[in-house]
C-alpha positions in Angstrom: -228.2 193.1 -6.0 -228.1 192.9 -9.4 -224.8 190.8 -10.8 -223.5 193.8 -12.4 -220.7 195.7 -10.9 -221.5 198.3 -8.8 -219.8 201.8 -8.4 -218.2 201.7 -5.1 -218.4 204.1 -2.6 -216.3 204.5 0.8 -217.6 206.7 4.0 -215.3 207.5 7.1 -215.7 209.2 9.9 -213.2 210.8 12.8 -215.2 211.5 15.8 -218.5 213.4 16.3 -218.2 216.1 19.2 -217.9 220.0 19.4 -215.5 221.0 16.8 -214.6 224.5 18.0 -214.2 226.9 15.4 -210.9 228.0 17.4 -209.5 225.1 15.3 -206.1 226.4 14.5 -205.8 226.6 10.6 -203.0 224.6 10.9 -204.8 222.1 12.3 -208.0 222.1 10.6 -205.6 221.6 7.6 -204.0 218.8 9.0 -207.0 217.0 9.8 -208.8 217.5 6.3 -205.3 216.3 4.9 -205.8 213.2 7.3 -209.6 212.3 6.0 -209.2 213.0 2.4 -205.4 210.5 2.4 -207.7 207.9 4.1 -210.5 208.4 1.3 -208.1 207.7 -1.5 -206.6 205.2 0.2 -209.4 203.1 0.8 -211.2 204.0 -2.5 -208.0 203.1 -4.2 -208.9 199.1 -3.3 -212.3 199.7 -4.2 -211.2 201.0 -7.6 -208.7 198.1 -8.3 -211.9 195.6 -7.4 -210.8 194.8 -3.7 -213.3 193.8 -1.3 -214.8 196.7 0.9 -213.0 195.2 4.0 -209.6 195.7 2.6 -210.5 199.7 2.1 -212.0 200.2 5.6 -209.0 198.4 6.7 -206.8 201.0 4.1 -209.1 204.2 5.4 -208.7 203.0 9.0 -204.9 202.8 9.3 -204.3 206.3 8.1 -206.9 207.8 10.8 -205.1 205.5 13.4 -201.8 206.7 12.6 -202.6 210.4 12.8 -202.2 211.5 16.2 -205.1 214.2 15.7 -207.5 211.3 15.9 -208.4 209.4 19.0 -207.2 206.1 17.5 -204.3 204.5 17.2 -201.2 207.0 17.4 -203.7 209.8 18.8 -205.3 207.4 21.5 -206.3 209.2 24.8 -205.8 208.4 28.5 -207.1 206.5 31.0 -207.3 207.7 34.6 -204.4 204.8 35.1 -202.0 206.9 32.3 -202.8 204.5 29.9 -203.9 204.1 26.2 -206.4 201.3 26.0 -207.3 200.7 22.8 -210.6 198.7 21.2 -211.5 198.4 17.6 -213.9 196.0 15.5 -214.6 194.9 11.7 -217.6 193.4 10.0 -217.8 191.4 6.2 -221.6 192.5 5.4 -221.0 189.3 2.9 -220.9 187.0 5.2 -221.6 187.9 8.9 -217.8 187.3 9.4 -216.2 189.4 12.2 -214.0 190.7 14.4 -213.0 192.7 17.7 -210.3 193.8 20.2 -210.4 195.1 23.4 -208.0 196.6 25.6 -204.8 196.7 24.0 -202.0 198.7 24.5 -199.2 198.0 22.3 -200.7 197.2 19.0 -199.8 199.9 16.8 -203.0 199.6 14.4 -206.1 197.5 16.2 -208.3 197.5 13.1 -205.9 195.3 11.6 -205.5 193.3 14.6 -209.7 192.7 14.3 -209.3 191.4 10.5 -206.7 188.9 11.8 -209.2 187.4 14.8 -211.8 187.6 11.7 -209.9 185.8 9.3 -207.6 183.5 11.2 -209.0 182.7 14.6 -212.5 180.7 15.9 -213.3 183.5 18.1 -215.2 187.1 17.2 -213.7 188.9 19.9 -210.4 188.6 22.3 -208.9 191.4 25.1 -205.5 192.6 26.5 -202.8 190.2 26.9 -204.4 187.3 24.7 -205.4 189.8 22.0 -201.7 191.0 22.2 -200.1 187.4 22.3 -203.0 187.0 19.3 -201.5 190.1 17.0 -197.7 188.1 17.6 -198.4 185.0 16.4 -200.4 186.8 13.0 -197.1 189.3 12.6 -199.1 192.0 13.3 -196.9 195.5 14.2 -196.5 195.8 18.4 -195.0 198.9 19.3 -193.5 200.1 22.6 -196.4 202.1 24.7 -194.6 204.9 24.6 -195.5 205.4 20.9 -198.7 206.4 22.0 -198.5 208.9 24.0 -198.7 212.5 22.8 -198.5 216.1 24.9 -201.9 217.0 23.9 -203.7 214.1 25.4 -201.6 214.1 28.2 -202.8 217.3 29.3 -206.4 216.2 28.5 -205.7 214.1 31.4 -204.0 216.1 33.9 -206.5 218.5 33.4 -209.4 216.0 34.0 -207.5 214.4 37.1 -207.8 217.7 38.9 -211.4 218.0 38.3 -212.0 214.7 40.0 -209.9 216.0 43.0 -212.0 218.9 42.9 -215.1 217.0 42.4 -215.9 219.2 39.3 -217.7 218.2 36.1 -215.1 217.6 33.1 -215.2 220.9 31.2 -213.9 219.4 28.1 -216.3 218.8 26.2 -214.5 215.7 24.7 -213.5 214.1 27.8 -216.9 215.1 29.2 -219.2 213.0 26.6 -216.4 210.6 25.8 -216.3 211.2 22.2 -213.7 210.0 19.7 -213.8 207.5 17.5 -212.3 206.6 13.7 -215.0 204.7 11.5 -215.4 204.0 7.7 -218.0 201.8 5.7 -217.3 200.5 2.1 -219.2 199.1 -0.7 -217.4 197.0 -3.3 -217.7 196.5 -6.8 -219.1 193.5 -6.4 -222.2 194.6 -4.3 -220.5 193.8 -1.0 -220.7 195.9 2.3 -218.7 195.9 5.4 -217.4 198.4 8.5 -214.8 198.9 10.8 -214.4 201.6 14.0 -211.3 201.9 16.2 -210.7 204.1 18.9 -208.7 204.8 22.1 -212.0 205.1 24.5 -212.7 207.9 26.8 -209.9 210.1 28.2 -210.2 209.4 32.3 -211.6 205.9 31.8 -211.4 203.5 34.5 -211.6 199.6 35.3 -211.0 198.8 31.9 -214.4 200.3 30.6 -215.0 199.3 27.1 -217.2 201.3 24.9 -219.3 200.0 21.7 -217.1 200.4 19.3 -215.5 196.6 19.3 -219.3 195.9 20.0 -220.7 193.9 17.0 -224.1 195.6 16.7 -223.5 198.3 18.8 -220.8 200.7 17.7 -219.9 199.0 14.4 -222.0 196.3 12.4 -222.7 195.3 8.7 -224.6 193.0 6.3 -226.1 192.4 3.6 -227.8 195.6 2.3 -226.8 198.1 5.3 -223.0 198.8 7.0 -222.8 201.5 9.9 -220.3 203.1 12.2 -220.5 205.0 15.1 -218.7 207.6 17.3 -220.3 208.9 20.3 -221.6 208.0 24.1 -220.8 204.7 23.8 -223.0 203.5 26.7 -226.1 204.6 25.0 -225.0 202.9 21.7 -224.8 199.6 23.2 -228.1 199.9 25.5 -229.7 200.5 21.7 -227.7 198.6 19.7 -227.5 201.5 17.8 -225.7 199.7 14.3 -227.7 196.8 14.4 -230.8 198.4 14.4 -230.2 201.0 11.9 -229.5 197.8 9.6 -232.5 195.7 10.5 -234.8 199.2 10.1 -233.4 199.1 6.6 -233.4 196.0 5.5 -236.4 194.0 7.2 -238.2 197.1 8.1 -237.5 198.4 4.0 -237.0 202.1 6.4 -234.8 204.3 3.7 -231.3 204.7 5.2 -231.3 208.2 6.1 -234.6 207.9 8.0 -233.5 204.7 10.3 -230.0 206.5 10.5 -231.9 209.7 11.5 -234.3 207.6 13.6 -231.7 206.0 16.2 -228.7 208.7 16.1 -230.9 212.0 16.3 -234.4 210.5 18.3 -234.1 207.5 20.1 -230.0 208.0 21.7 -231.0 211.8 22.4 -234.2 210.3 24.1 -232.2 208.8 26.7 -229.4 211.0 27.3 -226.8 210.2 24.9 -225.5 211.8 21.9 -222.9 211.5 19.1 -223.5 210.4 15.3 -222.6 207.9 12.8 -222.1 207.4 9.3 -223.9 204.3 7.0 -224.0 203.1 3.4 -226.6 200.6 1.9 -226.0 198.5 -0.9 -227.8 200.7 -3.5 -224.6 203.4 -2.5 -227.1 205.5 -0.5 -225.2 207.2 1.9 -226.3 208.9 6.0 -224.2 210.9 8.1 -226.8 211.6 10.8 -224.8 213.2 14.1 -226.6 215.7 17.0 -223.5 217.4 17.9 -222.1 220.7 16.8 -219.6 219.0 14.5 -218.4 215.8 13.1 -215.3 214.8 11.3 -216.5 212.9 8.1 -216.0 212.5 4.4 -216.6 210.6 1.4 -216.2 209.2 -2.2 -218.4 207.8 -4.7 -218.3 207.3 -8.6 -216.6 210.8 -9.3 -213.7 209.5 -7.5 -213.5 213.5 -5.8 -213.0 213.4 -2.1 -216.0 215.1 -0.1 -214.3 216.3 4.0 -216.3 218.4 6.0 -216.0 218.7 9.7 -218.5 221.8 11.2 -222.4 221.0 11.6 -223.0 224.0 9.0 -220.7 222.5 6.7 -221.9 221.0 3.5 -220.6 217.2 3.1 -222.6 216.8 -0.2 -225.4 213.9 1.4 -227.8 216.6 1.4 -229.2 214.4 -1.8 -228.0 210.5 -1.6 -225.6 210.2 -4.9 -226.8 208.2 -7.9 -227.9 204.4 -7.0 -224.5 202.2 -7.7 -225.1 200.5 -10.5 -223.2 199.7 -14.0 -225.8 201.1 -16.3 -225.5 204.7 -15.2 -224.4 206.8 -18.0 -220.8 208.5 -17.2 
């Protein structure tokens, strides 16, 4: 990477899974609202010449606030009545990171994993210690109750009855356990990094953890490659799914899309899992690879113009990678 400045470019995602065109308007509305706020938000820092983690961090908090994402304020249940939350963040810079796991009261996690990044030994801590972590760094603890919403409640009565019954989950969602929030960032000066948080699977038990606050798995970042993922998150962390996206493209020299393409659509499919993620090289290539019938994701590159789409038929404008970031690109 040339010493240049770069154009920066920010991805995010909000869960691969079936997006059902029943979507009410309203709804669908709301949500494009949500992705495009947390594209100018984080692209914002990128603009003013903050480093990529501060706009993952800036595109994360809106998704984790909106209670239409399975993050944060919109965090499902767990078979307990609980909202578990795990999330994870990754400087591409300098193989700093960090993760939590299992908390319940922290009102945004992603900023919880910048603190145990920045300020503590450790890469990842869980539950009570992560919580006892986020009140010695200031970070915001809210009441449990803020988490719970009628929607996801129901999700869970509705899956409690089908274990009664012994009956296969027939939402999709809670069926394939997707629902995630994601973004990856390039800075202006050539940096990469990437951040996930989510709220796990709705009817979880025993604490299950997925591979979101996984380094490697669901979210991982370095030097010339940043990914995050949203899916089965068992079948991300038996592949590694992040980390070897990365190493495909940058010891392997595999273009983006392809390696992207390879583990998200061939080799997670292979074994039974599914879901999609998004990634960003340090050339501002950009993949949004995802085997689902939809996928919440978005955009924003030199134009500054926000790109949302949601529906697998939808164009999201990475049908062509945009122009290699660089400084001597003609306006």
């Amino acid at each position: 990477m040339s010493h240049a400045a770069v154009s920066p470019v920010l991805v995010i995602h909000g869960g691969a899974g079936v997006v059902k065109r029943e979507m009410t308007p309203a709804r669908e509305k709301a949500i494009r609202a949500a992705m495009t706020l947390a594209l100018q938000n984080g692209y914002a820092k990128l603009k003013a010449g903050k480093p990529a983690l501060d706009a993952v961090t800036a595109a994360i908090t809106v998704l984790e606030d909106d209670p239409n994402f399975n993050a944060g304020k919109g965090a499902v249940f767990t078979h307990d009545g609980k909202n578990e939350m795990d999330a994870a963040i990754m400087d591409g810079n300098t193989l700093s990171a960090g993760s939590v796991a299992d908390v319940q009261r922290v009102k945004n996690p992603i900023l919880l994993a910048q603190a145990v990044m920045e300020h503590s030994p450790h890469v990842m801590l869980a539950g009570d210690g992560a919580e006892e972590f986020a009140k010695e760094q200031g970070i915001t603890l809210v009441d449990p109750s803020y988490f719970r919403t009628e929607e996801r409640w129901q999700q869970l009565q509705k899956a409690l009855k089908e274990d009664a019954a012994k009956q296969p989950h027939a939402d999709v969602d809670t069926a394939k356990h997707f629902g995630t929030v994601g973004a990856v960032a390039l800075d202006v000066e050539g940096h990469l990094a990437a951040g996930t948080s989510t709220g796990g699977m709705t009817d979880k038990r025993w604490g299950r953890i997925g591979d979101s606050p996984i380094i490697g798995a669901g979210t991982y970042a370095n030097s010339g490659c940043a990914v995050s993922g949203t899916g089965w998150g068992e079948y991300y962390i038996r592949t590694v799914a992040a980390h070897e996206i990365c190493m495909m493209v940058t010891q392997m020299r595999v273009p983006l899309k392809r390696a992207a393409a390879q583990v998200v659509n061939q080799e997670i499919p292979s074994m039974g899992g599914n879901g999609g993620a998004i990634a960003l090289d340090a050339e501002g290539h950009i993949a949004i690879p995802f085997n689902t019938d939809g996928m919440y994701r978005g955009w924003i590159g030199a134009d500054g113009v926000p790109h949302v789409a949601i529906y697998g038929d939808e164009d999201d404008g990475t049908a062509e990678p945009p122009a290699p970031a660089d400084s001597t690109a003609q306006p």
